[in-house]
N, C-alpha and C positions, 0 to 999 in steps of 0.2 A: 739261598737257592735261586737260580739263574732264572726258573720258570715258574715262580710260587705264584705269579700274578697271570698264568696261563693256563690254558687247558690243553691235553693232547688229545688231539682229536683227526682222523683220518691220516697219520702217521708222521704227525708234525705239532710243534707247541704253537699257538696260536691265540690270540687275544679274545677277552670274552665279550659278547656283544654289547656288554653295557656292563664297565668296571666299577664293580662296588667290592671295597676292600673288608676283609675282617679281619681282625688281630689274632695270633693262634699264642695263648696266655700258656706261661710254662710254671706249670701248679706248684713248684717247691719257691717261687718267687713270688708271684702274682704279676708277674713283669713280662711284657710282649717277648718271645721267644724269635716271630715272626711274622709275614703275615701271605694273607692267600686272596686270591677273586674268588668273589664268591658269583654262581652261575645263576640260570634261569630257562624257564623253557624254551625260548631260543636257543642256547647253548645245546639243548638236549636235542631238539632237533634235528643240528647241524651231526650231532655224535653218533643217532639212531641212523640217519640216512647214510653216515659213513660204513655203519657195522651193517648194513643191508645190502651195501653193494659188497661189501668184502664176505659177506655169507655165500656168494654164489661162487665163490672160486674155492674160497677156505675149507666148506665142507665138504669138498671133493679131494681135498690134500688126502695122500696116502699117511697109513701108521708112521712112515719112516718119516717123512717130512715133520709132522710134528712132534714125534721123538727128540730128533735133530734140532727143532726151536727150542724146546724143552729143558735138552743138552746145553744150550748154547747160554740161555735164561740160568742154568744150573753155576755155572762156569764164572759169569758176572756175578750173581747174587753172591759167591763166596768170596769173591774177592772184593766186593761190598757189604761185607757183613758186619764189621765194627762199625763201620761210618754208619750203617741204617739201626745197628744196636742204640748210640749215640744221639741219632737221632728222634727217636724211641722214646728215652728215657729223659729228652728235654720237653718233648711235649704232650707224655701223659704223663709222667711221674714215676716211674719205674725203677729201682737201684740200675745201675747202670749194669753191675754184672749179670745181673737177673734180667736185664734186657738184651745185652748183646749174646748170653746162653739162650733164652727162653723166646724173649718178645721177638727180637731178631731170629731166631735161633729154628726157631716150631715154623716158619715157613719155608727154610731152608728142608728141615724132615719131612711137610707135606709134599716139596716140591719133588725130591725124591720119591717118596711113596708112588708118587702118580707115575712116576717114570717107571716106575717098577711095575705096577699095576698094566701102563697102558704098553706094554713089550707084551704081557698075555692074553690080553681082554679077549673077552670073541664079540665081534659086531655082527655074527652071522650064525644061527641056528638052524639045522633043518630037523624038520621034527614032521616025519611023512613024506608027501609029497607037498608039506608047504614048506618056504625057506622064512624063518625070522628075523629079521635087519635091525639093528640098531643104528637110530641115526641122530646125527645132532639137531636138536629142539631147533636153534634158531638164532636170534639175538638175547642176549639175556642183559636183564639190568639189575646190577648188583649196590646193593647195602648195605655197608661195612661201619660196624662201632670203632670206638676209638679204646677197648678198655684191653684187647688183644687186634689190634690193626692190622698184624700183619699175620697171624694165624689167620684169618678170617679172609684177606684178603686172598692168600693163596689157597684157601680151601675152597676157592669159588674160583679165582683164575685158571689155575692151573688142572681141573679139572675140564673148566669151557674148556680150555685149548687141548686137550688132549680129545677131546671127543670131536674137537673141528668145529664148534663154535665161537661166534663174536660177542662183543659184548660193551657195554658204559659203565662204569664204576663211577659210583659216589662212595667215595669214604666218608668219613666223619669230618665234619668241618670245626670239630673239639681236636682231633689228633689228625689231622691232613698230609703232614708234612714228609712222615716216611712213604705214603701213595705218590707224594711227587717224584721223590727217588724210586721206588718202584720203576714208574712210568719210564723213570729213562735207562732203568734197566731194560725193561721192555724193549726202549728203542733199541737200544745198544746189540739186543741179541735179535735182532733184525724181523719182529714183530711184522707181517705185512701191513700195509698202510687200511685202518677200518677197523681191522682184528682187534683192537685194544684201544678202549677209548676211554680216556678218565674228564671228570668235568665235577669239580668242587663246586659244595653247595651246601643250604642246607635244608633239610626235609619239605619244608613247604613250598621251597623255591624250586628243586632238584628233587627231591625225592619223591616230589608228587609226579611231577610231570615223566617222570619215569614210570611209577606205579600205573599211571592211567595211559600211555602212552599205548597208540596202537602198532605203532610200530615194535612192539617188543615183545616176544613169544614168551619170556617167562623174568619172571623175577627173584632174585634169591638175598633173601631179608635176614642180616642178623642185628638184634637189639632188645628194644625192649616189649614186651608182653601189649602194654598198649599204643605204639607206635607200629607191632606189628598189625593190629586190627586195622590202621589206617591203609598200612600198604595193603592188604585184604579187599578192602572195599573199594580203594581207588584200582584194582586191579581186576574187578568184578566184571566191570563192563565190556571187556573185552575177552574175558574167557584164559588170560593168560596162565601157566603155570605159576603158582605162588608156592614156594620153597622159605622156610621160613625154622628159625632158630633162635627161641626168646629167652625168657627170665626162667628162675629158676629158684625154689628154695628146697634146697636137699637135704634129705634124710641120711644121719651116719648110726647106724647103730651098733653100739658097744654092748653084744651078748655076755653074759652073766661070766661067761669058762677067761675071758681077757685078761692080758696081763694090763690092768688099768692104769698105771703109771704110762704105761708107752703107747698105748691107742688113745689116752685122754690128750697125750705131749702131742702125736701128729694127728689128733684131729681138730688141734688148736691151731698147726701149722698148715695143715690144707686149709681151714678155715680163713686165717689171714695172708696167704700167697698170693703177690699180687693188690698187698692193701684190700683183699676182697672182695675185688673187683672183676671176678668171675661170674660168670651168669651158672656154671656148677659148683661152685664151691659148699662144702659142706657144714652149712650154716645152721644146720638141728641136731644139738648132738641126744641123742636118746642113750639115757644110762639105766641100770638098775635102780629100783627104787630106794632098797635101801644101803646103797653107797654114792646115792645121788653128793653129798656133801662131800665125803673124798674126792667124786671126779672134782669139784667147787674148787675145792682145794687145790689142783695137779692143774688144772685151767688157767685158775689165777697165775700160778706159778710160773706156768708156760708163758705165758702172755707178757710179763715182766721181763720174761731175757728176749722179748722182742725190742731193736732198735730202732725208733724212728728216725729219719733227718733226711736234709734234701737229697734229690736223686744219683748226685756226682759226689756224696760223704764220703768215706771208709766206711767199711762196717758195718752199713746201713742195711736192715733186714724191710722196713715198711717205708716208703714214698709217703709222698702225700695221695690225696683221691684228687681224681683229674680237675675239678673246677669248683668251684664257690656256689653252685647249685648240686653239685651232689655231698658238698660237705653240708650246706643246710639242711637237704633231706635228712643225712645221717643223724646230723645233731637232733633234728625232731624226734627222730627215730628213738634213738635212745631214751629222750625228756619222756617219751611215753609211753616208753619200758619201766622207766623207775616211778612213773606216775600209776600205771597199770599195778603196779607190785609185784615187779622181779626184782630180785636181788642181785644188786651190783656188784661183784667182786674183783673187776679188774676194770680199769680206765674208767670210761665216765665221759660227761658232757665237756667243752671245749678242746684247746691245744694240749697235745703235752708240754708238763714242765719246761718252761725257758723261753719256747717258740712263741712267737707272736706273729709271727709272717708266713705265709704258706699255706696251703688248704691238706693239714695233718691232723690228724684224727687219732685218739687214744686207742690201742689197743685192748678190745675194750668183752668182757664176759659177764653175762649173766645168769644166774643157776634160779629154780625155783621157778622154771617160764611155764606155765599151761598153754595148752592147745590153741585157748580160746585168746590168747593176745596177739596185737599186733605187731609184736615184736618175733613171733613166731608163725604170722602168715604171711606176711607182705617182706617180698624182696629190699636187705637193706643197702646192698653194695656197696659195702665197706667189712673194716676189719671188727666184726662185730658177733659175736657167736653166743648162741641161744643154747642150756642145759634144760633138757626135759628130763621127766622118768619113767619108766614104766613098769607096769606087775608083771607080767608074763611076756614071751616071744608073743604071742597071737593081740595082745595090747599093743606087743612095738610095733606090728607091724602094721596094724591097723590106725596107729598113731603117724606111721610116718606114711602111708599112703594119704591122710584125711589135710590136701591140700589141691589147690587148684594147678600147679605145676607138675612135671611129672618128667624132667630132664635127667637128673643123674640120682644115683642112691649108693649109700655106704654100708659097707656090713663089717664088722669086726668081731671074729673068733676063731678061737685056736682048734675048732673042731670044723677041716675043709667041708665035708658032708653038711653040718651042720648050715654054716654061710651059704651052700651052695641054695639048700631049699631054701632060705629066708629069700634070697635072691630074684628066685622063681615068683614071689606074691611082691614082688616090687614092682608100682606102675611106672614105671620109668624107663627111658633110654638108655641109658648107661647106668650098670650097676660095678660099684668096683671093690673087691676082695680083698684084706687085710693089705688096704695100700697098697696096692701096685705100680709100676712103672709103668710111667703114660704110652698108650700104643697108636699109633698114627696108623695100624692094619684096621683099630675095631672103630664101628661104625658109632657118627654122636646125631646124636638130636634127640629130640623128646616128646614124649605123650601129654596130653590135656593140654593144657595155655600153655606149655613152653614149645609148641609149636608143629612140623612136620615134615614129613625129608629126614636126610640122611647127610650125613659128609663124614669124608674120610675115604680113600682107597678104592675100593671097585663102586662101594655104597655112593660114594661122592659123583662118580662120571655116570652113576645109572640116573640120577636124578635131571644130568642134562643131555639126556635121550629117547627120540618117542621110537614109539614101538611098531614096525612095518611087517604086515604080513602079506606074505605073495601065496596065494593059495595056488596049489597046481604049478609049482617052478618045478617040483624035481621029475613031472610027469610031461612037461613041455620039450 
């Protein structure tokens, strides 16, 4: 990449004030894929002052105007869709096809959504003789993970710009590489100079100085549970909007009436989509008590016709996990699952069979989990899925509420009435119905530690809009 050692900033690529390189490691090798500058508060300076002046013009833009950039962003992204799948899947790990459909894929359907969304929106309520305004927040400073970079990326971009705000991206300085091409989509669909400012880094370097920055009316966080607490705090002192989308350990529950053969097989497979590396993935599965050992059974089973290997294989259904720090975490994880006294039924500690190179992780189940392990409350992000049981609905549900997360929840049965109220006692943001097909209309984010806000569709552009009331306009 032409600009990996730059930033875009105030509508041009640009050097960063003081070149310090990182290597961007591509997890099915362990071998540099690439490499990026990495930034600093200077940089962000240079990027806030650019999205400040471009806020006085940009949030005057009429609907059709940003429509139009929108359109234009729509138009390049599709015809950059293989090459940013591609590039996707060298620097987190991702099967290639499951990156150029999904990883690539899910930012091209939010970019959409919003076009759809912002052709009806109303910015204008009157309700009396006052008129209601919605207007855009400001500059915003964005926080993107590397474990879906470009779902994430566009569920913040392309929202700001539809509401006519600017804004500074930090992406992940683990997965950078697809923000670069981003960026020059950006350019390419003629972005005014300000409106889009990207600047690699990483959290302490960049992500603070964004967090605490006064220059920045809001900030919008996705990651991890205690990385968000930091942007929280460094974002106190100024009062800014904190928008924020963390961890998550999710509740799937399999009601007694299920066909258990086929909700055990795809709650094994939402379980490891993605090597597991969702922050909602359905990583507690809750069974009846006494066919707890049958689902054991149908898990294990499931989890064997997964295929690991590196990211460009044939075939390949699990990647590696993104880097040599979250495959340690994981391994710990497990050693103190099978130390705790779960039973291991599928995969296990180290590589699968053969591999000795690669940060690839066994496909890996364990049945027999209580409440009280940590294999069953701490977030493990990886392809690692936890078997509970329980005696009654009013147990499950009590069971899979009794965690500090509160992002997504699963219900499985063949009785819709039934799921519908379990649903209803779920503290969660997302609750989703005998597997559904993912919908970019309904709103994500989540209650307790996994954070607050909204994204997705109308949900996503209200979060970057404050709220103006003119008392007495319609009587003026």
């Amino acid at each position: 990449m032409s600009h990996a050692l730059q930033f875009y900033i105030d509508g041009a690529w640009v050097d960063p004030a003081e070149l310090k390189r990182l290597a961007v490691i591509d997890p099915s090798t362990e071998e540099p894929c690439g490499e990026i500058a990495i930034g600093s508060a200077e940089d962000v300076d240079k990027a806030v002052a650019a999205a400040r002046r471009a806020f006085e013009s940009f949030s005057l833009t009429s609907r059709e105007e940003r429509l139009a950039l929108l359109r234009r962003l729509q138009t390049i992204y599709e015809r950059r869709l293989d090459e940013l799948g591609a590039v996707i899947s060298r620097e987190m790990g991702a099967p290639l096809p499951f990156a150029r459909e999904w990883q690539a894929g899910i930012g091209l359907r939010h970019l959409k959504k919003a076009i759809e969304t912002l052709e009806t929106f109303r910015f204008e309520e009157p309700r009396g003789t006052t008129m209601v305004f919605k207007e855009p927040i400001g500059v915003v400073g964005m926080i993107t993970p590397w474990n879906w970079p470009m779902n994430q990326i566009m569920a913040k971009v392309a929202p700001a710009l539809a509401t006519g705000c600017t804004m500074v991206l930090k992406p992940s300085e683990i997965a950078p590489l697809s923000a670069i091409l981003f960026a020059e989509m950006m350019d390419e669909a003629g972005v005014p100079a300000g409106v889009f400012n990207l600047v690699n880094g990483d959290g302490p370097g960049v992500g603070e100085a964004i967090s605490r920055h006064p220059g920045i009316d809001m900030v919008s966080f996705t990651g991890s549970t205690r990385a968000g607490i930091l942007v929280a705090k460094g974002a106190a002192d100024t009062i800014k909007r904190v928008h924020q989308e963390l961890g998550g350990k999710s509740a799937n529950i399999l009601l007694p009436d299920v066909d258990l053969e086929a909700a055990v097989t795809r709650g094994v497979q939402g379980c490891f989509g993605n090597s597991g590396q969702s922050c909602n993935a359905p990583t507690r599965m809750f069974v009846p008590a006494d066919r707890h050992d049958e689902a054991a059974e149908i898990a294990a089973r499931a989890a064997s016709a997964f295929k690991t290997g590196q990211a460009d294989a044939d075939g390949v259904h699990l990647g590696p996990v993104v880097s040599q720090m979250q495959y340690d975490k994981i391994q710990r994880l497990i050693e103190t699952g099978i130390a705790e006294g779960a039973s291991l039924v599928a995969g296990g500690l180290g590589r699968p069979d053969g591999m000795n190179r690669g940060y690839f992780v066994q496909p890996t189940v364990f049945a027999h989990v209580t409440p009280d392990m940590t294999i069953a409350r701490e977030e493990i992000f990886g392809p690692v899925l936890s078997i509970l049981s329980y005696e009654s609905e009013e147990d499950a549900i009590r069971l899979a509420n009794d965690t500090v997360y509160g992002l997504a929840a699963y219900i499985q049965s063949g009785d819709p009435a039934r799921a519908r109220r379990v649903a209803s006692r779920m503290r969660a943001g997302s609750v989703y119905l005998n597997y559904p097909a993912w919908d970019p209309g309904a709103p994500f984010g989540g209650y307790k530690q996994s954070g607050n806000g909204r994204e997705y569709a109308d949900f996503g552009l209200e979060e970057f809009l404050e709220i103006k009331g003119v008392v007495g306009y319609g009587a003026a």
